[in-house]
N, C-alpha and C positions, 0 to 999 in steps of 0.2 A: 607508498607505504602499504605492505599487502597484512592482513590480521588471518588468523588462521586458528582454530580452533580444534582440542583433539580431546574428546569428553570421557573419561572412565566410571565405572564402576571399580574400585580398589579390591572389594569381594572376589569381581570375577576376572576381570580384565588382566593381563599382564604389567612390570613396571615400566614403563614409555621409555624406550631410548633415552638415554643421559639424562632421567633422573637425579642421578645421586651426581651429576656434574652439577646443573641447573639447584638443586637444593644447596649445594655446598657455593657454587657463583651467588647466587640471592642471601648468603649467610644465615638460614633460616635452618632451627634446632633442629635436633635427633627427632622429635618427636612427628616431622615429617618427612620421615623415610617412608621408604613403600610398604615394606615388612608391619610397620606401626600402624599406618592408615589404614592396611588391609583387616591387624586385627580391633581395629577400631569400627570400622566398619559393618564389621560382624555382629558384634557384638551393640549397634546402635540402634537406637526407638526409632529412626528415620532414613532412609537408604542416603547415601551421601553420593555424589558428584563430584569429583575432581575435573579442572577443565585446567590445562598445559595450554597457556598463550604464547603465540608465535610470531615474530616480526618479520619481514621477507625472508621466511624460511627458517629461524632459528629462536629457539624455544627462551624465552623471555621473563616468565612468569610464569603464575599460576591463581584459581581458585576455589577455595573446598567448601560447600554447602551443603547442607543437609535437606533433604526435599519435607518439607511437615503436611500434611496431608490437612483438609480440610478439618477432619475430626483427630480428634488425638489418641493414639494407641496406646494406652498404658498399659504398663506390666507386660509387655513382649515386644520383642525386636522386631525389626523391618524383616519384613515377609514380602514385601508387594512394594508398587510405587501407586498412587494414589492419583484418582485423576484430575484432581484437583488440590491446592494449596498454594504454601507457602514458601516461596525458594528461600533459606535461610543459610546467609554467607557466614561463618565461626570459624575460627581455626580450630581440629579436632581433637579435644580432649586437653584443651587449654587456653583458659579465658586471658592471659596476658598477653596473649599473639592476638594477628589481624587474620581474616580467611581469605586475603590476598594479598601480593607480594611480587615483588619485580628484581631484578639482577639491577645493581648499581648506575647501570650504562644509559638507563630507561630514563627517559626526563620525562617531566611532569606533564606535558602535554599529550609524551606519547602515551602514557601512562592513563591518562583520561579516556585515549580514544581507545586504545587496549580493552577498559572497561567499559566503554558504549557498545563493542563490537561483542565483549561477553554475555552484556545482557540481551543483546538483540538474538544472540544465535542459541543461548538456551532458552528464547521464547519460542522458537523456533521448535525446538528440539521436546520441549516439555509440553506445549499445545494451550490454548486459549484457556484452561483449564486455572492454570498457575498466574494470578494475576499480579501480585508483590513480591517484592526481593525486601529482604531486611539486609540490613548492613550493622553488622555489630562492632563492637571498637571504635569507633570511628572519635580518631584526635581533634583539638582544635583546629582549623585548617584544611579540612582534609574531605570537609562538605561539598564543594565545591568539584573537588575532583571527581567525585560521582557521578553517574548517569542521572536524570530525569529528573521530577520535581518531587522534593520531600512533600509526605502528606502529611506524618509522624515522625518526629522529631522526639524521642526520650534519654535522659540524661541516665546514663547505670553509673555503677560505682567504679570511681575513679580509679587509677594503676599507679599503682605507690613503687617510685625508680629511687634508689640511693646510690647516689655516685660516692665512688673511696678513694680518692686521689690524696692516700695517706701513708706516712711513711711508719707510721704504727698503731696500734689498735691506739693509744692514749689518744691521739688526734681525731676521733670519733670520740670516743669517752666524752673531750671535751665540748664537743657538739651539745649530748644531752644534757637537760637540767639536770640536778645535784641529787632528787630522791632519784631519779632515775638511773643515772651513773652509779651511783653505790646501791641500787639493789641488784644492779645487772653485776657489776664486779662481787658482790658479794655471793652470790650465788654461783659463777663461773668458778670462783676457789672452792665453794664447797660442793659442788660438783666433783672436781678435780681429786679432790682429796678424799671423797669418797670409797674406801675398799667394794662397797659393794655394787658401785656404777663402775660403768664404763663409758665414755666416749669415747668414736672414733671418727676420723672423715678421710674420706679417697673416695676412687674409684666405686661405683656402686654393688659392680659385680663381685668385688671382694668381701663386702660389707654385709650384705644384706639376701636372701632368699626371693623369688618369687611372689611363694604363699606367702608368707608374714608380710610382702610389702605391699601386697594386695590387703591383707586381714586389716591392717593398718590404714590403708588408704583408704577403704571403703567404710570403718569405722569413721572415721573423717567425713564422706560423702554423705552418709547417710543423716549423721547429726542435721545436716543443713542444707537436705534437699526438699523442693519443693512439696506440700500436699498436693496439688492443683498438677504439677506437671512432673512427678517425680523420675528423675532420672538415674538412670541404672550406674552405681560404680562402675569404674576402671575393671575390666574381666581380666583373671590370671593372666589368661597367655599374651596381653597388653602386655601388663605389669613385668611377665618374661622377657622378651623382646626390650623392652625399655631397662631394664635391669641390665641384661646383658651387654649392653652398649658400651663403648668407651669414652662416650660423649655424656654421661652423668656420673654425677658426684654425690654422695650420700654421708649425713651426716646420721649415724647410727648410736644409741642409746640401748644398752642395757646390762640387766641386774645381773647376781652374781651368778645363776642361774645359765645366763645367756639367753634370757628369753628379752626379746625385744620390747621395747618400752616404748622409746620413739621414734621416729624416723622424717627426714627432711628428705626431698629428691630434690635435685637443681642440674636443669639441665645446659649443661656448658656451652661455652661461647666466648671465642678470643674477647671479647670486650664487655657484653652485657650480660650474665650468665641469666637465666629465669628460674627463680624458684618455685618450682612446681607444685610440690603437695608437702603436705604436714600431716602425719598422724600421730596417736601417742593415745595408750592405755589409762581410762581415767584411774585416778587415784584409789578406788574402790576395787577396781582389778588386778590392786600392784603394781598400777603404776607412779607417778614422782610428780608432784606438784612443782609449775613453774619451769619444766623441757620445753614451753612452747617459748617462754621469754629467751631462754640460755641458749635454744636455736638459732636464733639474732645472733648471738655474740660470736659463738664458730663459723655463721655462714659469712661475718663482715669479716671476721680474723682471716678464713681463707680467702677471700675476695682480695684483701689487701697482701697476702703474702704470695698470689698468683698475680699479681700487678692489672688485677680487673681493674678496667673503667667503673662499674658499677655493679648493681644486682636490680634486676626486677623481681621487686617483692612480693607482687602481683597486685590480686584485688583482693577487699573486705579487710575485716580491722584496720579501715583508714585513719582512724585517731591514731590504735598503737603507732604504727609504721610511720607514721607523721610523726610522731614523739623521739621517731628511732634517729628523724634527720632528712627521711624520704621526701624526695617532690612527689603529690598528687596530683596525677596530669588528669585532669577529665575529659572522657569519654562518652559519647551515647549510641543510643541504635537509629536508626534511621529506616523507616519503610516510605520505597520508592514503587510507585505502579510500573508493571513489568510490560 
């Protein structure tokens, strides 16, 4: 069994032959296209690494890590690679994915060695310099499959999954308890009936702008980014490229105006769609109390009328989403010496 390694910079590099086979074989979202990673990349605090894993010759996987440099660079993007740090595995530009990934065929053994022979050869490639790898996401189970000896073991916030194997929205309704069932219906009618709202949901490209959905996301970002390590929102021409896709779905809000209120993105997936981001104008700027609850209600309504298996909710307000019905699967990070 031969391992084979082919490392890019997404910035500069070209997208690696079959690509966009290998991403659509391994079922893994829009959000890992080349076009997205590229502007993602650009636009990041830490130069990122994709590394395309290879089985006797045929492209198998993959891994995206962000290189974090000994000291930390706030307020500007990756300029340089640093000669020392931290190799950090994420998937990019969304905490409900893993920042590695294998095509179905892959069995768990090979899938081990896969990942011994990744981190052997970006030790190689990155220099004595780089002594940790972090492994973020990481499910119950899934310890194991990793390379080398955990040092650091941290538990993050758990990924809230709602499965909808219902044949109408009433058969969720009946899931939750009773205040929670009749504030969510009660407000879904007066929503609806609202002349001066609108709700809509499709396709995103139809729905939603660009700018506003960047204005919106990073309103979102910003409320609950770090002091200590703050990172930069989603940049427009992300937000372009992701918008433009026909692989998300947008549940759009607004006043009579037209001017955007809130905004859900979820990016599609024959069976588990991911819901990505939430923004929405506080109440002080015109915008609507209570679009973050009623967001719930359209993204399970369409999930059940697209015959989804389920919705990843993602991470944070693990109470609500747990109220909504969600399993919380826990996850941690894990730093292994490189």
């Amino acid at each position: 069994m031969s391992v084979t390694l082919h490392t890019l910079d997404p910035r500069h590099d070209p997208e690696p032959t079959g690509w966009e086979e290998l991403r659509t074989a391994a079922g893994q979202c829009v959000t890992w296209r080349y076009d997205l990673l590229r502007a993602y990349a650009w636009a990041a605090q830490a130069p990122v690494l994709l590394t395309v894993l290879s089985l006797d010759g045929v492209a198998v996987g993959a891994v995206s890590a962000s290189l974090r440099g000994a000291l930390p660079h706030r307020g500007r993007y990756a300029d340089r690679r640093d000669p020392a740090g931290v190799l950090d595995v994420h998937a990019p530009g969304n905490r409900s994915q893993k920042g590695w990934w294998f095509t179905a065929a892959i069995e768990r053994e090979e899938r081990g060695k896969l990942l011994r022979e990744y981190v052997r050869g970006v030790r190689r490639r990155l220099g004595p310099g780089w002594r940790s790898v972090v492994w973020r996401e990481v499910s119950p189970g899934e310890r194991t499959l990793l390379p080398g000896l955990v040092k650091v073991a941290l538990p993050t916030a758990p990924l809230a999954k709602l499965a909808t194997p219902f044949a109408g929205m009433d058969e969720w309704y009946a899931l939750l308890d009773r205040p929670r069932r009749e504030s969510l219906r009660r407000r879904a009618r007066s929503f609806s009936a609202d002349p001066g709202l609108s709700v809509a949901v499709g396709p995103a490209r139809e729905l939603v702008g660009a700018s506003e959905a960047a204005e919106l996301r990073a309103l979102n970002d910003l409320k609950y980014r770090s002091r200590l390590f703050p990172l930069a929102p989603l940049p427009q021409p992300y937000l372009e490229a992701l918008v433009a896709s026909d692989e998300v779905v947008a549940i759009a809000y607004r006043d009579a105006g037209r001017r955007l209120l809130g905004l859900s993105l979820i990016l599609d997936h024959p069976a588990w769609p991911v819901c990505l981001s939430w923004g929405a104008l506080p109440p002080e700027d015109g915008g609507r109390k209570h679009l973050y609850f009623d967001g719930y209600v359209r993204m399970v309504e369409w999930a059940i009328a697209a015959g989804k298996a389920g919705l990843v909710l993602g991470k944070g307000q693990a109470e609500v989403k747990s109220g909504l019905g969600a399993e919380l699967v826990p996850s941690s990070a894990l730093v292994v010496p490189l």
